[in-house]
C-alpha positions, -999 to +999 in steps of 0.1 A: +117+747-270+153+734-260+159+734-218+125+730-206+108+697-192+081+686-196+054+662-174+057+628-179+023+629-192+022+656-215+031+663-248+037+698-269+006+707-293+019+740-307+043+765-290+046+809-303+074+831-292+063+866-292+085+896-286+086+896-254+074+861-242+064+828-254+030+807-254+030+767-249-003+748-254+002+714-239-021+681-242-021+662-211-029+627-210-048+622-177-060+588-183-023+579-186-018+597-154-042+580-136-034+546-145+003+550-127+009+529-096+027+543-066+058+529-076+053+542-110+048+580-094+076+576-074+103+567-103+089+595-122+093+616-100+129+608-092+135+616-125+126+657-122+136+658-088+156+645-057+143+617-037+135+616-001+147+589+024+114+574+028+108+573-014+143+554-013+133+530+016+102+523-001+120+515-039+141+496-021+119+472-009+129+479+026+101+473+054+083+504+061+060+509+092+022+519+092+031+556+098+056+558+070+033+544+046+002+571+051+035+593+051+048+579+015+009+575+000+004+615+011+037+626-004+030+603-034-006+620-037+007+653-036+037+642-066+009+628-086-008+659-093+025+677-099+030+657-128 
């Protein structure tokens, strides 16, 4: 299926291409998905998309305060269930 990405945690079962569009059935494996740390999320994440200054700080080992981290572990929610 060339050009597109996938989730981390999913894998192609069987794709069709019709006339005038194309089906994609997709296995995802949520128990791999679940087991990911927050620092695991984060990378993967970097990987699809662009970091934020706060996802940097944090891979950088850099001190963060008690506000950025509910900050970074409500962003990192919301990025887990994207992928």
């Amino acid at each position: 299926m060339g050009n597109i990405s996938l989730p981390p945690a999913a894998r192609y079962l069987v794709w069709f291409v019709m006339n005038n569009h194309t089906h994609v059935v997709l296995c995802v494996d949520k128990d791999l998905a679940d087991s990911w740390s927050m620092t695991e999320v984060i990378r993967r994440w970097h990987q699809l998309y662009q970091s934020t200054l706060l996802s940097q700080k944090y891979q950088r080992g850099d001190r963060l305060s008690k506000g950025e981290v509910i900050s970074l572990e409500e962003t990192v929610t919301i990025y887990h269930q994207r992928l």
